[in-house]
N, C-alpha and C positions, 0 to 999 in steps of 0.2 A: 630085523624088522622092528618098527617103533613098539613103544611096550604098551599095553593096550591094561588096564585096572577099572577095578569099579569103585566109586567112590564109596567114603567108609569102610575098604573091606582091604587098606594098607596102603593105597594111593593117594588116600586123601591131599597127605599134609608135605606129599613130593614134590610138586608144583614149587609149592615155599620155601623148602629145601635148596631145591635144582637152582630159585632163581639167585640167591644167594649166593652167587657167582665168584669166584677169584678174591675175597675176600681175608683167604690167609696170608695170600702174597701181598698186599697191601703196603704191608711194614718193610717189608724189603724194599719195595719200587718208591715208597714213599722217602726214603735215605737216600736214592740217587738223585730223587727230582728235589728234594732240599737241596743237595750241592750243588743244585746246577741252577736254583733258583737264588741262592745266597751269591753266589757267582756271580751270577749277573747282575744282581743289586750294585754289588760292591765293582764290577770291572767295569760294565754297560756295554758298548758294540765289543771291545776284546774277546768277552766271554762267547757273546752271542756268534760273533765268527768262528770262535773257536768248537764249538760244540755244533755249530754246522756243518764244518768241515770234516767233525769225526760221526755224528750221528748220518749226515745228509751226503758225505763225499763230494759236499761241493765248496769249490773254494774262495769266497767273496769278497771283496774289502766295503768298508764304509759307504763308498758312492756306487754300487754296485748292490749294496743292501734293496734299495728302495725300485720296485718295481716303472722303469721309467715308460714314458707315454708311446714310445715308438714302439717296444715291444706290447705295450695294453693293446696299441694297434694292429702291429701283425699279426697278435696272435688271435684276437675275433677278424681278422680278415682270412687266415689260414680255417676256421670252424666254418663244415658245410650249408649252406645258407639256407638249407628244406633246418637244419638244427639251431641256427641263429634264430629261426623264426619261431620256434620253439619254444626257446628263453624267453622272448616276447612275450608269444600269450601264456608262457608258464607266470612271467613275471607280473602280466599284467591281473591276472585272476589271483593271485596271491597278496597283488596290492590290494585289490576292490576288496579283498576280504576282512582284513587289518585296519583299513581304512575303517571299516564299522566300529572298530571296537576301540575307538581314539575314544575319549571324556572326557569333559569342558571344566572350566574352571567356572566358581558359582558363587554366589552373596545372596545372604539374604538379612534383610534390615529389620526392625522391629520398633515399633513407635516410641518405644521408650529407651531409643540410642544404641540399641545392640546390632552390631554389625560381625555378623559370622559366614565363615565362608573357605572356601578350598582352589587353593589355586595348583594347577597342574603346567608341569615344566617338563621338558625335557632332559636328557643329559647332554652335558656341552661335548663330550666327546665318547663315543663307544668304540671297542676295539674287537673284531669278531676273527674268530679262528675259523683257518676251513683245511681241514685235511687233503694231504697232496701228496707228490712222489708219486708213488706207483700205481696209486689208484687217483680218481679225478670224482669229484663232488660238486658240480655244479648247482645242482637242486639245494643243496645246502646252502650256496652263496645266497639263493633267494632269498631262502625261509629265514635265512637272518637278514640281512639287507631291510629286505621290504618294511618289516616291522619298525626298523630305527629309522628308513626313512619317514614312514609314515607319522609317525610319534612324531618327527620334527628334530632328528637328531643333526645338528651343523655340521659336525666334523666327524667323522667314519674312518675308522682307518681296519682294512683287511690284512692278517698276517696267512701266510702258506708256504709249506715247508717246498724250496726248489729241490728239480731231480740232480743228478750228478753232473747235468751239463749245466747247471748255475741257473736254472730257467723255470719259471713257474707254469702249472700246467696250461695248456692254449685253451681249454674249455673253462674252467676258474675264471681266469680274466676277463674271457668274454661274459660270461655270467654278471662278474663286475662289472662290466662296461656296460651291460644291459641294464642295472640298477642305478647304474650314474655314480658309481664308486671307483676311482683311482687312486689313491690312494692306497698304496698297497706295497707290503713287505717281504724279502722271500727267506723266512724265516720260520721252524715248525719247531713242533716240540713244548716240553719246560719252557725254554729258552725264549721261545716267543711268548706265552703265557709273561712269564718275569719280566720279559722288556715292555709287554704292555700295561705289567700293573705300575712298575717303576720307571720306567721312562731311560733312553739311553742317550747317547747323544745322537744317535740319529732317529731311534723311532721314539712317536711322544707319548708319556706316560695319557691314560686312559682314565675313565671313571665305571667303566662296566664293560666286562668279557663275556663274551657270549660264543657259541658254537662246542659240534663234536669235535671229538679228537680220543686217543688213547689212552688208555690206563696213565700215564705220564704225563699228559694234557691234563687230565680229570683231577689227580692227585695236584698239579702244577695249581689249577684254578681255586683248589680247596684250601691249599696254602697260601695262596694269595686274597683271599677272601675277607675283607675287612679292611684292606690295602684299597682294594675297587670292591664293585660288588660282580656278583657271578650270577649267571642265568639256573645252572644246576649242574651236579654231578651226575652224568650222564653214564651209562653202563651198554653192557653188548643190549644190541635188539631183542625185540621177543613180540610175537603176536599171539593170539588166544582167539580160538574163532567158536562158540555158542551155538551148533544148531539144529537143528530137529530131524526128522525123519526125510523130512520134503529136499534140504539141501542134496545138492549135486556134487558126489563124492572128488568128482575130478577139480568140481575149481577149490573144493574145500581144501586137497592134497597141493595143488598150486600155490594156492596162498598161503600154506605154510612154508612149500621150500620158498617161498619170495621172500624169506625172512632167514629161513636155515642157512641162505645160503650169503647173507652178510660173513658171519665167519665161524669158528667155529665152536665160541662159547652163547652163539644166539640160540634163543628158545621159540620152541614150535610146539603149540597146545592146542586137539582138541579137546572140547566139552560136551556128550551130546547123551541127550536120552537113548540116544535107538544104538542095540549094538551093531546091526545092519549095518548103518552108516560106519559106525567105527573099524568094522573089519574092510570095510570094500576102501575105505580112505587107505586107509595101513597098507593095501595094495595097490591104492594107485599112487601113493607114495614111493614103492618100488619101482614101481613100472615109468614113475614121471623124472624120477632122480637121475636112473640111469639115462635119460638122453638129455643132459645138463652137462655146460661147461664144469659146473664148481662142485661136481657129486663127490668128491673128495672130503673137502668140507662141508657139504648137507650130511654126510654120513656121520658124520663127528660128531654134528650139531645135536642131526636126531638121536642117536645114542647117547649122548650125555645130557642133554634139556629138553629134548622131544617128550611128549606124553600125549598118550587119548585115555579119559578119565570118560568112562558110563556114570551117568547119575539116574537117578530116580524118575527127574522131570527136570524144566525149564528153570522152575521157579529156583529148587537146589543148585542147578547148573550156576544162575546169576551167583547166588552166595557164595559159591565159590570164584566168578568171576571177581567180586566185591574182595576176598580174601587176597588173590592174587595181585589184582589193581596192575593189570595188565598197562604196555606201552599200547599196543593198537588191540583195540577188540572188535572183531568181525562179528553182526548179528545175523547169521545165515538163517532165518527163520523164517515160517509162514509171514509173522505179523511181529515185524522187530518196533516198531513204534510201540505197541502194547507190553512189549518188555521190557523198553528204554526206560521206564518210571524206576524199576527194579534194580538199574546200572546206576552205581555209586561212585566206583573208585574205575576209571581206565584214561589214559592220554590222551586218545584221541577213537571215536566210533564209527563204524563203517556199517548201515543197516541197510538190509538185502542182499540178496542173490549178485548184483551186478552193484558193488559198490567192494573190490578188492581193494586191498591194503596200497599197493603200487598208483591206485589212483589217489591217495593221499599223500604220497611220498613225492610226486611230479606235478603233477596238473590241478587239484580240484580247488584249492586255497587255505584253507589251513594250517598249520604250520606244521610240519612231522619233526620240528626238534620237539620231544615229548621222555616224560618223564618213564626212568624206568626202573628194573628191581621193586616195583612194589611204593616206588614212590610217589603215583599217582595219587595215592591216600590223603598228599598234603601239596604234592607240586601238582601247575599244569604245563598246557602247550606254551612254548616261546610267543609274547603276543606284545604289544606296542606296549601294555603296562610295563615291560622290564626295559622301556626304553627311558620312562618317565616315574620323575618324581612329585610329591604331593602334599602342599605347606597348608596349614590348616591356618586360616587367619580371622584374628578378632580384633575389635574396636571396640569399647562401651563407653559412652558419656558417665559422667559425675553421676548420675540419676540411677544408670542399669547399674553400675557397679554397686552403688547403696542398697540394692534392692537384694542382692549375692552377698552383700558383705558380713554378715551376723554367722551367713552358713560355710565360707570361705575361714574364716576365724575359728568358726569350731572346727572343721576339716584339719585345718595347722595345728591347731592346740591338742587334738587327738595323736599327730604325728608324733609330737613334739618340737616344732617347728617355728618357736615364739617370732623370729625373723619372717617369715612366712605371714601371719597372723601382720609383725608388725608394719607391713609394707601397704598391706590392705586400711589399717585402720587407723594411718598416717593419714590417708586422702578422706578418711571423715570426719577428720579434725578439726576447730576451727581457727 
């Protein structure tokens, strides 16, 4: 059974601990994803066939790489069509959502010749990873897609690791095809990371990676980071659900396995004043695990990153929520709007009784690539900003510059910077 602590009295600071994940293996995984990232720099499709062939068992050449139209085709005409429609309105609530959070580019002028201002651009080309093979991510294709489309991105290109029959998965593509994306690789891994940051002779190099993917992906993206830029290093799931006496032990026990049961270094926490609720959860946790396909790995999960922490009250419960800086945090409370002032660090928030973690993941629009391990503290959700970059621009007449130039001069001469100074005090010369 999940382990049940009260806060301050030795469970405090396990949360913190727990989330801190896989972190000694690191170094090891990080030596084989160099090799296969230097590889690929240096050979381009060679490598990438080759390491397809042994990580993916599948065996592909050059023209054969690139996802062609006929199969984009068959394979959303093969996806049941109550589930194309699906993609649809998942696709379309996810754009209207992103779509809000685009930001214009601005000037603003001043009588005396100062002309300031910020102009917002797109990237000319982004490259997004979507995990494949044995498992299928559609919702994923979305919550990246949408945003670069939205932003205004021209050129998109999707890479996905094919299964052992050389074929990308039929639900992926159609996802893609619902976003207006073809463009696409069957290629996973390092492997595909390296060919998108460096470009090979068939796929083209990128200017930003985005998407999940494995310890190997994760590591792949971190090395490559400066090359392109990256969305974030992204870790196993985890959710933390906050809530009071009033919460309903069975959806509380639900919405944590919807998360245990990604795999089996995900994390499942609750946090609640009442021990009531923590014991009747902890049971129907039992009771809800065993009639699940993945109770193999929900067992794993909860035993090693599971926790129900008692606290005091609410208000402790947040700070601790704040400490952890959860990926999803559920506010299962009377009145979660009057708590949400108190929520600082989490990915993404789910407040009430009838607003589960799974409706974030598929349908509601926000994006659920979200930061994790703790790293909500400084990251956020995947949003049109990492689609877009932002050039600050200025003009000043002969007049505004005079007007800056005495404090400009002292600014360089404080550096040490006589160049600096003398570039400025050239233009007031006569």
């Amino acid at each position: 059974m999940i382990q049940i602590t009260e806060y301050g009295k030795g469970g405090a600071d396990m949360p913190l601990k727990r989330l801190k994940r896989g972190e000694s293996d690191n170094a090891k995984v990080q030596t084989a994803v160099n090799e296969i990232v230097n590889a690929v720099r240096a050979e381009g499709d060679q490598a990438v066939l080759r390491y397809t062939d042994r990580f993916d068992h599948a065996r592909l050449t050059p023209e054969t790489l690139r996802v062609s139209d006929e199969e984009i085709w068959n394979a959303a005409e093969s996806v049941p069509k109550d589930f194309s429609e699906v993609l649809k309105r998942s696709y379309d609530r996810i754009m209207a959502f992103h779509i809000k959070q685009k930001s214009q580019s601005w000037f603003e002028t001043s009588p005396n010749g100062e002309i300031l201002g910020q102009l917002v651009r797109p990237v000319a080309c982004c490259g997004v990873y979507v995990p494949g093979g044995k498992a299928a991510y559609p919702s994923s294709v979305l919550m990246n897609l949408a945003p670069a489309k939205a932003a205004g991105v021209k050129r998109i290109v999707m890479v996905t690791p094919p299964g052992s029959n050389g074929k990308a998965t039929a639900v992926t593509l159609a996802a893609a095809l619902t976003a207006g994306v073809t463009e696409i690789y069957k290629v996973g891994g390092a492997q595909a990371v390296a060919a998108l940051a460096y470009g090979t002779e068939t796929i083209p190099k990128v200017d930003k990676i985005t998407g999940p993917g494995n310890i190997y992906v994760q590591l792949a993206k971190k090395s490559v980071f400066g090359e392109v830029g990256v969305d974030s290093i992204a870790g196993p799931s985890e959710v933390l659900v906050l809530a009071d006496s009033g919460a309903r032990p069975e959806f509380v026990a639900a919405d944590m396995l919807s998360q245990a049961e990604h795999d089996e270094m995900a994390a499942a926490i609750l946090v609640t004043d009442s021990r009531k609720l923590a014991e009747r959860t902890a049971l129907e946790l039992e009771r809800q695990k065993s009639l699940l396909s993945r109770r193999d790995i929900i067992e794993k999960s909860l035993a090693d990153y599971g926790e129900i922490i008692i606290t005091d009250n609410l208000r402790q419960g947040a700070e601790l929520v704040n400490r952890i800086a959860p990926e999803h945090l559920e506010l299962a409370v009377a009145e979660p709007f009057a708590l949400l002032p108190y929520i600082q660090n989490a990915g993404s928030i789910f407040l009430g009784h009838y607003s589960p973690e799974p409706l974030g993941d598929y349908m509601a629009g926000p994006n659920h690539v979200l930061p994790t391990g703790g790293t909500a503290r400084f990251f956020s959700a995947l949003s049109v900003d990492d689609f877009v970059k932002k050039s600050g621009v200025i003009s000043f007449s002969k007049e505004a510059l005079a007007a800056l130039a005495d404090d400009i001069i002292l600014f360089a001469d404080a550096e040490g910077f006589t160049a600096h100074a003398g570039a400025v005090k050239i233009r007031g010369e006569k």
